[in-house]
VEXMAR-617792 format. One record per residue (C-alpha): z, y, x. Coordinates in steps of 0.05 Angstrom, whole numbers, padded with zeros to 5 digits. Example, Ala and Ser with C-alpha at 12.3 -4.5 7.8 and 13.67 -1.06 7.14 Angstrom:
2
<<00156,-00090,00246>>,
<<00143,-00021,00273>>,
//
This chain:
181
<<01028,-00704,00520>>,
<<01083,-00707,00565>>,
<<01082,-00784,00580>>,
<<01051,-00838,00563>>,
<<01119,-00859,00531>>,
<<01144,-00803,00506>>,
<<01132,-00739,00466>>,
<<01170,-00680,00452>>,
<<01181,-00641,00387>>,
<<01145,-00583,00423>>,
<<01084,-00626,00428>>,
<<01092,-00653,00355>>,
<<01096,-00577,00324>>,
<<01030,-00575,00365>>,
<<00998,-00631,00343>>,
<<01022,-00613,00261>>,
<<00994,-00539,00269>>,
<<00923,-00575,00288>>,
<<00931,-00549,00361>>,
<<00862,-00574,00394>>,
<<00884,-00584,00459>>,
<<00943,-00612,00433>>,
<<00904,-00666,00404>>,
<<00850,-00670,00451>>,
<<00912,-00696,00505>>,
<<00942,-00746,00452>>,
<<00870,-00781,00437>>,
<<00859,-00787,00522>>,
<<00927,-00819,00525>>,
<<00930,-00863,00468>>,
<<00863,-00879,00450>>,
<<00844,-00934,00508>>,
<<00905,-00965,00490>>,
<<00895,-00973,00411>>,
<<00824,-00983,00430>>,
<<00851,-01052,00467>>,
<<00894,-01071,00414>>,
<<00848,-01066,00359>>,
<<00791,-01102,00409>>,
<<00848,-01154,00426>>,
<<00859,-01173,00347>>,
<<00786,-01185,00333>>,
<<00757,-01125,00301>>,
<<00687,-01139,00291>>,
<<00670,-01061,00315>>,
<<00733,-01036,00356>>,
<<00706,-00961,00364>>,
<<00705,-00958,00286>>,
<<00765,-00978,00281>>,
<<00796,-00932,00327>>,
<<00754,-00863,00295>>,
<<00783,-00894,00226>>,
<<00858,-00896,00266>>,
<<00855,-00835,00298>>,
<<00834,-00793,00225>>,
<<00886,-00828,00195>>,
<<00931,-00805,00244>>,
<<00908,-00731,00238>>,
<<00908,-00734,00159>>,
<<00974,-00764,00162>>,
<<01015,-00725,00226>>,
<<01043,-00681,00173>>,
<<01086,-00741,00139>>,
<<01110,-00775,00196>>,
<<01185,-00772,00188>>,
<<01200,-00810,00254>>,
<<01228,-00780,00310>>,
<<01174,-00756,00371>>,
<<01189,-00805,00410>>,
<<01170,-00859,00354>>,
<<01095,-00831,00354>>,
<<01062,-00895,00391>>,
<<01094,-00949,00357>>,
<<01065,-00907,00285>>,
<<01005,-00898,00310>>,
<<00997,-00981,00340>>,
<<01021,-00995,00257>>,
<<00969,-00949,00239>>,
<<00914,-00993,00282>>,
<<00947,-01062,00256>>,
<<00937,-01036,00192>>,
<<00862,-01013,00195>>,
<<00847,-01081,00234>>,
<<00880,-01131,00173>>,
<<00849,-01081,00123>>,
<<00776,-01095,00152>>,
<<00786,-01163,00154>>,
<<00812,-01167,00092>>,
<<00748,-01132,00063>>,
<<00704,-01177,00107>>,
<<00749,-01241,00075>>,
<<00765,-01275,00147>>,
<<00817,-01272,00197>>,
<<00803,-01238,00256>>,
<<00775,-01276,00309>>,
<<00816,-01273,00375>>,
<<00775,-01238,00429>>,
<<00796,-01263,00504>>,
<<00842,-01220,00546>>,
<<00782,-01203,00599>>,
<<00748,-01169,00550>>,
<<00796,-01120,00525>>,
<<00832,-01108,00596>>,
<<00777,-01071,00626>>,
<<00797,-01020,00575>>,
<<00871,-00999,00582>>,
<<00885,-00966,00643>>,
<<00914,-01003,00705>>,
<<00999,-01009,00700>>,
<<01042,-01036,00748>>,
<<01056,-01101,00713>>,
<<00984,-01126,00711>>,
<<00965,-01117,00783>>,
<<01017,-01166,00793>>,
<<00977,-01220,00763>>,
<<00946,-01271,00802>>,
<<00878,-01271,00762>>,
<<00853,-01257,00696>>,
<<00821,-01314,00678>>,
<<00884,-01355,00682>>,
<<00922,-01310,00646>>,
<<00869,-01314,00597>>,
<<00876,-01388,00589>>,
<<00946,-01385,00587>>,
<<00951,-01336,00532>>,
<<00902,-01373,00494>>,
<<00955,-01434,00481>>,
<<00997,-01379,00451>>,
<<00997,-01371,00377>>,
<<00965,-01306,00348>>,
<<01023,-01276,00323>>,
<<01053,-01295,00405>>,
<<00991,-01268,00437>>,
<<00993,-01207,00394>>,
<<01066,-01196,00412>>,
<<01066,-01212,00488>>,
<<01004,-01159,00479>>,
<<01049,-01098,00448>>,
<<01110,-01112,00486>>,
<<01084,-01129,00561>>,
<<01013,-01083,00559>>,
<<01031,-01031,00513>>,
<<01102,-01026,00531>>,
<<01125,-01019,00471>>,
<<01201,-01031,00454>>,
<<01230,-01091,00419>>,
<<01231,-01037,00356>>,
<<01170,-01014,00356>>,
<<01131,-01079,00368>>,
<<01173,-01104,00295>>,
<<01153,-01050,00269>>,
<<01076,-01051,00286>>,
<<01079,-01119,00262>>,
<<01107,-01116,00210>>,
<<01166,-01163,00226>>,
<<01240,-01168,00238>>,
<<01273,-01148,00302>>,
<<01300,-01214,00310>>,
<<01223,-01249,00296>>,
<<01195,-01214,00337>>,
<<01255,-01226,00390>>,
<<01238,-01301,00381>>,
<<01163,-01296,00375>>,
<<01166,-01273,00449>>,
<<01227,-01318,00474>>,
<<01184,-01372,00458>>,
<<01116,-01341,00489>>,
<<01152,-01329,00543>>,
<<01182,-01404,00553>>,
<<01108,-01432,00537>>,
<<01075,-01388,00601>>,
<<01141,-01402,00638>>,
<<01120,-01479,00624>>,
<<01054,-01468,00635>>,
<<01064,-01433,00704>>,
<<01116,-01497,00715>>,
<<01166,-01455,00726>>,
<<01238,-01476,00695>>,
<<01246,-01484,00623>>,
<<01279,-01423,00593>>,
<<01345,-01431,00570>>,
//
């Protein structure tokens, strides 16, 4: 895979002619991260979850109609999708999992080492709302685009635009910085 954020039509050809290697590099690169995701919404048995993502993926490689580039965001809706299914089988909600328990799992990026410890980050994402927590999550440690975060969640652009203005202004608050504007 040619970066974590990107992949070419070269690589998707691969991937659709069941090239092992192929596949092989796009399970190391996404895999920790929809392994954190699904972890991070509650799934009861994350590494399920992620075998059930990952065959879906393969079975379905053939009908994505997105462009390359779109892959990750498909695959994160994928993952949403398996994680409300099981909990929709199981009949609850899923339970929030804290942040320290998920983070061990993605690999280190550039805007977490910034962090001044993980613990209060947890608490402070913890007076987010779901829907905030899971967004702040796809948008600031998945780096995923305004786009693809809607469309992993199923929501507007412009929700999910507000969902994180206002998870934002909350940790801004909490941090006592300024209110945002």
């Amino acid at each position: 895979m040619a970066s974590k954020h990107s992949i070419t039509a070269d690589f998707l050809d691969r991937l659709r002619s069941g090239d092992n290697s192929s596949w092989q590099s796009f399970y190391d690169q996404l895999a920790p991260e929809l392994r954190a995701y699904i972890a991070r919404l509650g799934a009861r048995d994350p590494d399920d979850l992620l075998g059930e993502t990952m065959m879906q993926i393969v079975r379905d490689i053939n009908k994505f109609s997105g462009v390359p580039t779109e892959i990750r965001a498909w695959s994160f809706r994928i993952a949403h999708n398996r994680v409300i299914d099981a909990s929709r089988r199981r009949n609850a909600r899923p339970a929030e999992v804290p942040i320290d328990e998920t983070l061990d799992s993605v690999p280190a990026q550039e805007p977490l080492t910034a962090l001044p410890d993980i613990g209060t980050l947890s608490n402070l994402l913890q007076a987010l709302t779901p829907d905030q927590r899971s967004i702040i999550w796809l948008r600031y440690v998945s780096e995923l685009t305004l786009d693809e975060t809607a469309e992993v969640v199923g929501k507007s652009i412009e929700a999910v635009a507000a969902l994180t203005y206002r998870a934002l202004a909350s940790l801004l608050k909490s941090l006592g910085g300024p209110p945002a504007k």
